[in-house]
C-alpha positions as CSV (number, residue, x, y, z in Angstrom):
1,X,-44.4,-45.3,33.4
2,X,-46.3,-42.7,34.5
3,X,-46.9,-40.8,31.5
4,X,-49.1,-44.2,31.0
5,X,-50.8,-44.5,33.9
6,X,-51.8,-40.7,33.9
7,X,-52.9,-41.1,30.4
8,X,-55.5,-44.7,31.4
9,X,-56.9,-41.9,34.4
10,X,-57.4,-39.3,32.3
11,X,-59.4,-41.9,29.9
12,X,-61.2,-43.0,32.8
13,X,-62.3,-39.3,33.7
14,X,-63.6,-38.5,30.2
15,X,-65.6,-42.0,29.6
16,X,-67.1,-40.7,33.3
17,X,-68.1,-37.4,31.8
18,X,-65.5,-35.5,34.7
19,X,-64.5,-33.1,31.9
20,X,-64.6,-32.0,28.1
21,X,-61.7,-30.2,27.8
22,X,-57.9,-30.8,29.1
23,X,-55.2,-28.0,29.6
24,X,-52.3,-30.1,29.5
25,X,-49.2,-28.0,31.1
26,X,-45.8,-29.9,31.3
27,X,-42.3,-30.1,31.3
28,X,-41.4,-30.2,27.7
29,X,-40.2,-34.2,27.5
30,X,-42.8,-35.9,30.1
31,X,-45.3,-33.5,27.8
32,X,-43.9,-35.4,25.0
33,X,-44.8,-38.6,26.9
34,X,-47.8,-37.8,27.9
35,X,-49.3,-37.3,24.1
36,X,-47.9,-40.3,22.6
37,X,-50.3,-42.4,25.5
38,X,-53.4,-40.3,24.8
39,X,-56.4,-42.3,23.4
40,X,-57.7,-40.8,20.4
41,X,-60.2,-39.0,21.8
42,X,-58.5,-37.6,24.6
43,X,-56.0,-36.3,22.4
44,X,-59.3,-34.8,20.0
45,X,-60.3,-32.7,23.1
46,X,-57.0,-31.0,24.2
47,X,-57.5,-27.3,23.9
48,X,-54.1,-26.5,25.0
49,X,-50.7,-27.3,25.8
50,X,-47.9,-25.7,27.7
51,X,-44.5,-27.0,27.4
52,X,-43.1,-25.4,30.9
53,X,-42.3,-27.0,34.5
54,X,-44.5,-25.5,37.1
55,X,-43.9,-27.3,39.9
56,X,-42.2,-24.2,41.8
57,X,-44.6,-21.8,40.5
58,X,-47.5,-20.0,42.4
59,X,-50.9,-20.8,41.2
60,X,-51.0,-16.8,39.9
61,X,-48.2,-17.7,37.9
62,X,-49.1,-20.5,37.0
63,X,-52.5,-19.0,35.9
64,X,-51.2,-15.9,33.7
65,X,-49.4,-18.6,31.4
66,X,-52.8,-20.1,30.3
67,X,-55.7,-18.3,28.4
68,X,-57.3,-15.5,29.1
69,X,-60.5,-17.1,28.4
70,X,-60.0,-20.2,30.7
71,X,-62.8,-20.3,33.9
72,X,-61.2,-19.1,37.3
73,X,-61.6,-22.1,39.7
């Protein structure tokens, strides 16, 4: 499942120090998925979730959906 398996990478990437926060933007049901195969302290240091499919979005669209206050990469 893959909602598993990105859930054991993002694991990996926190106990490696690759990040503090997570924006987690999904479709609605593999968003669902995702959650319920967080650890614990992934889950603790989600700052945001957005139940929407971006896959055919731009990157600016994608972009004005999240928070104002997120960094521009």
């Amino acid at each position: 499942m893959f909602a598993k398996e990105l859930a054991k990478e993002l694991k990996k990437g926190f106990d490696h120090h690759e990040f503090e926060q997570l924006y987690l933007v999904a479709p609605a049901h593999f968003l669902g998925l995702l959650k319920k195969e967080l650890d614990s302290k992934i889950a603790r240091i989600v700052a945001h979730t957005e139940a929407k499919d971006v896959a055919k979005m731009s990157a600016e669209e994608i972009r004005k959906r999240l928070p104002e206050y997120l960094p521009q990469l």
